[in-house]
C-alpha atoms as a printed R data frame, in Angstrom:
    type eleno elety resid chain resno      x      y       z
1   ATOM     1    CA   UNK     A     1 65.047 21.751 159.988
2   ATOM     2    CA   UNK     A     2 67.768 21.839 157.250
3   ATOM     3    CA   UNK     A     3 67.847 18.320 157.420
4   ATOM     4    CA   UNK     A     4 64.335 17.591 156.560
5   ATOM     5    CA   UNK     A     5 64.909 19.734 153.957
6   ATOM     6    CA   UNK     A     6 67.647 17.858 152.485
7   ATOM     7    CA   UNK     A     7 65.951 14.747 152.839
8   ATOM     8    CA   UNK     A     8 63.206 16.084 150.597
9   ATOM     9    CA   UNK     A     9 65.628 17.670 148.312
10  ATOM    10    CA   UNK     A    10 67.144 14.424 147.652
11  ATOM    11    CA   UNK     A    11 64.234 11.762 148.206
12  ATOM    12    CA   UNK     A    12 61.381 13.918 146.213
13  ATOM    13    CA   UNK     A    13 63.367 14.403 142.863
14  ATOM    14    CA   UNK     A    14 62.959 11.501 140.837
15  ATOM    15    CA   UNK     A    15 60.044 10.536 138.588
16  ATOM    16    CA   UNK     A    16 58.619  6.729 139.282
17  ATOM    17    CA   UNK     A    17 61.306  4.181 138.195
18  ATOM    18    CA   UNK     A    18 58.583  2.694 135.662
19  ATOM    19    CA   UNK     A    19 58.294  5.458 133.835
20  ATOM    20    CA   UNK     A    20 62.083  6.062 133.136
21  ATOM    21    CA   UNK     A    21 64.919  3.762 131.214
22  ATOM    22    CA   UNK     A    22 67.813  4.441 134.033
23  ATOM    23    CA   UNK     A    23 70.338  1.379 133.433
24  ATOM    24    CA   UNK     A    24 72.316  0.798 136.508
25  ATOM    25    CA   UNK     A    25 76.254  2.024 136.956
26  ATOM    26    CA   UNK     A    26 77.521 -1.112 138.403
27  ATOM    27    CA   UNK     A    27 81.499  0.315 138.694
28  ATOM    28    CA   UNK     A    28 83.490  3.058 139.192
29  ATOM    29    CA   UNK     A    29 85.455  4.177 135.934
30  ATOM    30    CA   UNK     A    30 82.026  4.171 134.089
31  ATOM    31    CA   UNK     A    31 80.527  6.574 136.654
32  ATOM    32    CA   UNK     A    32 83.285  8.755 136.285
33  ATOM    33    CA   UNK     A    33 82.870  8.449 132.639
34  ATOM    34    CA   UNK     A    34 79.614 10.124 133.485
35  ATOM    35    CA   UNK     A    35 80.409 13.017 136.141
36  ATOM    36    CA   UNK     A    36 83.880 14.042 135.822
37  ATOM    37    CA   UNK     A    37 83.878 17.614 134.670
38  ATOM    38    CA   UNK     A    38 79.964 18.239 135.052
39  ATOM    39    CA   UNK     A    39 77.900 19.602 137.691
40  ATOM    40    CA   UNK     A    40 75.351 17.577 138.876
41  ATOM    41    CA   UNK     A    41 71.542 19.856 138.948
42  ATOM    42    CA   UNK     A    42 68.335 19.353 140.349
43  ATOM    43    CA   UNK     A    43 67.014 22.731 138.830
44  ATOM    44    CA   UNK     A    44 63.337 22.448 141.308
45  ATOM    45    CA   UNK     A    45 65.461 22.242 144.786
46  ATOM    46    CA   UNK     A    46 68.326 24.584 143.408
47  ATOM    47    CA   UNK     A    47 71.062 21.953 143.900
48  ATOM    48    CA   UNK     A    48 74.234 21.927 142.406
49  ATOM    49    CA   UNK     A    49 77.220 19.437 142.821
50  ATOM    50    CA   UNK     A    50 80.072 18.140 141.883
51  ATOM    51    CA   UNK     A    51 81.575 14.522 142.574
52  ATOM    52    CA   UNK     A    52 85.338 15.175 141.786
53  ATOM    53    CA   UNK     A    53 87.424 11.769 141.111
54  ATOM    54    CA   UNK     A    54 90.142 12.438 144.160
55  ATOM    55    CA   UNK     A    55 86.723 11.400 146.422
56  ATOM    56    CA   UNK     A    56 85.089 15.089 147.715
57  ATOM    57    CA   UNK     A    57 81.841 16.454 146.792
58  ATOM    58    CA   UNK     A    58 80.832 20.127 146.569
59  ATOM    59    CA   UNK     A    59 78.283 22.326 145.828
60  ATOM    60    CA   UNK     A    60 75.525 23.969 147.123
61  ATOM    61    CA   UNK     A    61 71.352 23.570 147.940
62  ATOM    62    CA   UNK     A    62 69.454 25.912 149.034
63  ATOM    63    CA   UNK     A    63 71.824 28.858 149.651
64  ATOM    64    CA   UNK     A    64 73.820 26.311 151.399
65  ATOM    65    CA   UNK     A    65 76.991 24.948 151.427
66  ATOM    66    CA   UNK     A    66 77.692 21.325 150.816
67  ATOM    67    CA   UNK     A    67 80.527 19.175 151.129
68  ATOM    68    CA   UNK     A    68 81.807 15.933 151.579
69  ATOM    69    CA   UNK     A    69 83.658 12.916 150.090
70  ATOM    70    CA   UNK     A    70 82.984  9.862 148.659
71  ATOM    71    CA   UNK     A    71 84.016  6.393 147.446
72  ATOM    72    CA   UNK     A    72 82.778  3.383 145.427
73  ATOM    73    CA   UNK     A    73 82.064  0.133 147.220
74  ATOM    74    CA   UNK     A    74 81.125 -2.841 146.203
75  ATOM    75    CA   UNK     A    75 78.836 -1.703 142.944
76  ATOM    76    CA   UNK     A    76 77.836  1.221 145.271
77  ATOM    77    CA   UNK     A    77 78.247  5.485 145.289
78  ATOM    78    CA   UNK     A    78 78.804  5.684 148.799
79  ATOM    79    CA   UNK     A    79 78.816  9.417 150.210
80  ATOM    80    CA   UNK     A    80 79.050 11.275 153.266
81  ATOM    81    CA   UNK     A    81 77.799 15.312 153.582
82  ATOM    82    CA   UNK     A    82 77.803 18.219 155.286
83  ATOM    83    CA   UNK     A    83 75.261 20.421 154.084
84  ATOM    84    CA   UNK     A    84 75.673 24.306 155.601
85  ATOM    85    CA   UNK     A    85 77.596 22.233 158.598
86  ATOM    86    CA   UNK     A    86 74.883 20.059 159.339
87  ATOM    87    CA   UNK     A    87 76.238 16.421 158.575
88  ATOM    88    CA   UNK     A    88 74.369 14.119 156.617
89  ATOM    89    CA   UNK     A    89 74.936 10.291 156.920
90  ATOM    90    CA   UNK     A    90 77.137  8.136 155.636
91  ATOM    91    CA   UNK     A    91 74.727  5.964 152.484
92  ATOM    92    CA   UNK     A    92 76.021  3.755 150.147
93  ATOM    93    CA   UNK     A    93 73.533  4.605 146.801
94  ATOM    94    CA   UNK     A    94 72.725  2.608 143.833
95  ATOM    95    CA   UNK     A    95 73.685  4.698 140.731
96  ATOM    96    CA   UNK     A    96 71.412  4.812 137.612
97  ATOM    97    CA   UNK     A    97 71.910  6.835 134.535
98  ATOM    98    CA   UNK     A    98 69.790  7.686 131.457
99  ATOM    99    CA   UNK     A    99 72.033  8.389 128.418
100 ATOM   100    CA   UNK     A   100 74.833 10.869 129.110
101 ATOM   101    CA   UNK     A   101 72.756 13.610 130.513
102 ATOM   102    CA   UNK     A   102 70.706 12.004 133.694
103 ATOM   103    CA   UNK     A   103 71.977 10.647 136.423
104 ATOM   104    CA   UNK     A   104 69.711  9.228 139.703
105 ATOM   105    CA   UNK     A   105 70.942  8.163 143.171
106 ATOM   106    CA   UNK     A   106 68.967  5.706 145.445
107 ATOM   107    CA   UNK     A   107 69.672  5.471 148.634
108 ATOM   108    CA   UNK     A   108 70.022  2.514 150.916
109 ATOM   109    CA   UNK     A   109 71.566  0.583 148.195
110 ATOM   110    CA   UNK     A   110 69.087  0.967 145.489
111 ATOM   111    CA   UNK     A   111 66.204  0.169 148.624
112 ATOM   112    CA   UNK     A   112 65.136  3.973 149.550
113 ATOM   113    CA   UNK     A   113 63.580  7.113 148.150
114 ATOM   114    CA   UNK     A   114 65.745  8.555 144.844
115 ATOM   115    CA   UNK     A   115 66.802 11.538 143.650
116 ATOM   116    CA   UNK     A   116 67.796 12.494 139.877
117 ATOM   117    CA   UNK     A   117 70.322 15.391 138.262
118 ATOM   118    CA   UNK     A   118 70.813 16.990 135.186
119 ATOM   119    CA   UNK     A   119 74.728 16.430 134.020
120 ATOM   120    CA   UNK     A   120 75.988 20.116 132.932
């Protein structure tokens, strides 16, 4: 059940890609450029996280828990979760951002459902 949850946490967030101006993150110092030292918010679901440059992730959704680790491959925010001990896949992401202040993750290398976050 938490899972389905999850999945709608982070596959319902994101407005329709026409009606944004996301420019894609293509490596790995300019997404840090963007995240280090911010927490990551999708305000609706109650997420919070943080994507730390030694590779983990945490934060929390929903009451719960969630950690992981991460790496960049190929032009790609790959990730994998646990989320209150539940694991999550392993997904390698496209990364988009919008200014300094938006960031949105799709999944299946830029082919799935998307989520976006505030930067705090």
């Amino acid at each position: 059940m938490k899972y389905a949850i999850l999945s709608l946490i982070f596959a319902t967030a994101a407005a329709p890609a026409a009606a944004d101006s996301y420019v894609p993150v293509k490596d790995q110092a300019t997404f840090l450029s963007l995240v280090q030292g911010k927490e990551l918010r999708n305000f609706f679901y109650g997420v919070r996280l943080q994507v730390l440059p030694n590779g983990d992730i945490d934060g929390s959704a929903i009451g719960w828990e969630i950690d992981g680790n991460w790496s960049w491959q190929d032009g790609y925010f790959c990730r994998e979760l646990s989320w209150g001990g539940d694991p999550i896949p392993y997904n390698c992401q496209l990364v988009e951002a919008r200014g300094n202040d938006r960031v949105k993750f799709t999944v299946d290398q830029g082919a799935g459902d998307s989520a976006s976050f505030r930067l705090q």
